[in-house]
C-alpha positions in Angstrom: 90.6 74.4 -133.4 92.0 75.7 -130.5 89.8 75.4 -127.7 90.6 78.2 -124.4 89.6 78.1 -120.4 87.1 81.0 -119.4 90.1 82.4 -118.4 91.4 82.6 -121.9 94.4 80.2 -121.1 94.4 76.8 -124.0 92.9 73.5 -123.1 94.8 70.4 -123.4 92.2 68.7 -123.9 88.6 69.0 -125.9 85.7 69.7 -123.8 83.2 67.0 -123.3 80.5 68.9 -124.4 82.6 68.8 -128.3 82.8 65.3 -127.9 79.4 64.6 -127.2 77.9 66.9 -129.6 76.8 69.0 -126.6 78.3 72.5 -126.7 75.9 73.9 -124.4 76.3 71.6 -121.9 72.9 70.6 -121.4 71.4 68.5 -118.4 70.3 65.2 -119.4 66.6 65.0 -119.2 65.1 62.5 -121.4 65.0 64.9 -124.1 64.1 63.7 -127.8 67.4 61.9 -129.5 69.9 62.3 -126.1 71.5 59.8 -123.9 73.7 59.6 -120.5 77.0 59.1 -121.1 79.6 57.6 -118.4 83.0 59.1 -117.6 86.1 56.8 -118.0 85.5 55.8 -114.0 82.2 54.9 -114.9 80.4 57.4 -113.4 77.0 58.4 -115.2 77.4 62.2 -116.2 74.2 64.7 -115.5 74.9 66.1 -119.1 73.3 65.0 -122.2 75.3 63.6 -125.0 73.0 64.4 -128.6 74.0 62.3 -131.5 75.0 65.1 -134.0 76.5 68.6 -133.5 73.5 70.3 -135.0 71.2 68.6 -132.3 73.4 69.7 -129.7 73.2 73.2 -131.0 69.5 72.9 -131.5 68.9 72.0 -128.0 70.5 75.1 -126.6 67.7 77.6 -128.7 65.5 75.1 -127.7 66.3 75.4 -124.4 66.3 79.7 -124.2 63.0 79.1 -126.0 61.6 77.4 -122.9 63.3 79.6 -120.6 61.3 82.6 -122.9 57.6 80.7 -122.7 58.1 80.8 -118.5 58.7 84.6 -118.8 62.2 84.6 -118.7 63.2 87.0 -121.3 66.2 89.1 -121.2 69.6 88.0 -121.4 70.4 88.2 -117.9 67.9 85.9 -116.7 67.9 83.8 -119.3 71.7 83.0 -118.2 71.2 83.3 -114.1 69.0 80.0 -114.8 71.6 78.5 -117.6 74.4 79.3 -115.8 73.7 79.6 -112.1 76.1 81.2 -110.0 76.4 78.1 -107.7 78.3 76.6 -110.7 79.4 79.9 -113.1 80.8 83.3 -113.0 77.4 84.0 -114.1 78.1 88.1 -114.0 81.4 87.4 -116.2 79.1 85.1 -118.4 76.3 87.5 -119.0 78.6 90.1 -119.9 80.4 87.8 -122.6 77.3 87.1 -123.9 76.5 90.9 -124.2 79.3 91.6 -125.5 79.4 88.5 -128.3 75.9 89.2 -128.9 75.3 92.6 -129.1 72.5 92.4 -127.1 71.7 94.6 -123.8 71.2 92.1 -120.5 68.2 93.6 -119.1 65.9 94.6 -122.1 63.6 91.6 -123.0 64.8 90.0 -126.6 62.9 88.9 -129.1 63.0 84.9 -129.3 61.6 84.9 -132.9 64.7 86.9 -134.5 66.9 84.6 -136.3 69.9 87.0 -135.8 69.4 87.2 -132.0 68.7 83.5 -131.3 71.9 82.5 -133.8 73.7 84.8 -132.1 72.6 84.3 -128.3 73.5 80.2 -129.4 77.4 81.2 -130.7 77.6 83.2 -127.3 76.6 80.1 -124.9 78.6 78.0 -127.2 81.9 80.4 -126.4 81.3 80.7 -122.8 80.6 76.8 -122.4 83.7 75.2 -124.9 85.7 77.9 -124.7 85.6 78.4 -128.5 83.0 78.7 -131.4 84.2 76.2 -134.1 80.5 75.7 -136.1 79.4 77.4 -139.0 77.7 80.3 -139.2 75.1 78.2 -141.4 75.0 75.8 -138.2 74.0 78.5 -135.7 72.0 80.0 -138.1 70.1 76.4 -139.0 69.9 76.0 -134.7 68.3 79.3 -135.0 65.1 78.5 -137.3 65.1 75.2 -135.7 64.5 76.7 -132.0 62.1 79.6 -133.4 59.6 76.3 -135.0 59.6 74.8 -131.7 58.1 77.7 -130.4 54.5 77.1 -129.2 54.6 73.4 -129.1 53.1 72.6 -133.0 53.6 72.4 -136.7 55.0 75.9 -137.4 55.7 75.8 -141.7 55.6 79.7 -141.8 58.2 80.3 -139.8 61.2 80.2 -142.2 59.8 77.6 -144.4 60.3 74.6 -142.0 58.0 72.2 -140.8 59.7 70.9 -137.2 57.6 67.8 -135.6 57.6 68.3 -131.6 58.3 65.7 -128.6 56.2 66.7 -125.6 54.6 69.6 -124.4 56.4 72.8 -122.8 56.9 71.9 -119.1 59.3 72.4 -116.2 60.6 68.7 -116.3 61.9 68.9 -120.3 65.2 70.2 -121.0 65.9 72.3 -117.9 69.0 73.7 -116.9 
């Protein structure tokens, strides 16, 4: 897979958040299955690594679903606090996820629609690796994932799964 630069230029080399099954390139915060990783200097990295590509992917629905319980709802926000300008192009990133998505930035989305939250997953996934190179099945599996977290509990009617929880919904679990 060729892998590209935000500025569409190719990569040499693969993004850490491929090789530690953490294409959203989510802060390390003593979520369920993750661990701290060091660089090759030995420095401890701030970024979660997950043990399996679907877990990475997981974790970033899980993550918009969190952002969606506090009242941050549309697309815009939602990236402001994923992607905050002191690190980002945040403006550039909102509008690639628009654009990838299909979504408009300011009108609140619906965190229970498969299509959106598979969607809003491949975008982040883009903007943060530079590519997409999982499955649609994978974003889509993410997707129901992320929609049973919702509300903290056992939610088997939500696309037929049964998803066991780790903690409560709280501004110390997976933030970004």
């Amino acid at each position: 897979t060729e892998v590209l630069d935000a500025k569409g230029k190719k990569r040499d080399k693969i993004p850490f958040g491929l090789l530690n099954n953490n294409p959203g390139n989510i802060e390390f915060r003593n979520q369920e299955g993750a661990s701290q990783w060091s660089t090759s200097n030995g420095k401890v990295s701030r970024f979660a690594k997950f043990a399996t590509q679907e877990e990475g992917l997981y974790q970033i629905g899980r993550q918009l679903q969190l952002y969606d319980s506090r009242g941050i709802s549309t697309i815009k926000d939602m990236i402001n606090k994923y992607a905050p300008s002191s690190e980002n192009d945040t403006a550039g990133y909102i509008q690639g996820v628009v654009e990838q998505s299909g979504y408009a930035a300011n009108k609140p989305v619906d965190m229970t629609d498969l299509k959106l939250v598979s969607a809003l997953i491949r975008a982040i996934v883009r903007a943060e690796v530079g590519t997409s190179p999982y499955t649609q099945g994978q974003y889509d599996e993410a997707a129901k994932r992320s929609i049973a977290f919702r509300g903290n509990k056992y939610q088997e009617s939500v696309y037929g799964l049964q998803i066991p929880t780790y903690g409560r919904l709280s501004s110390t679990y997976g933030t970004r």
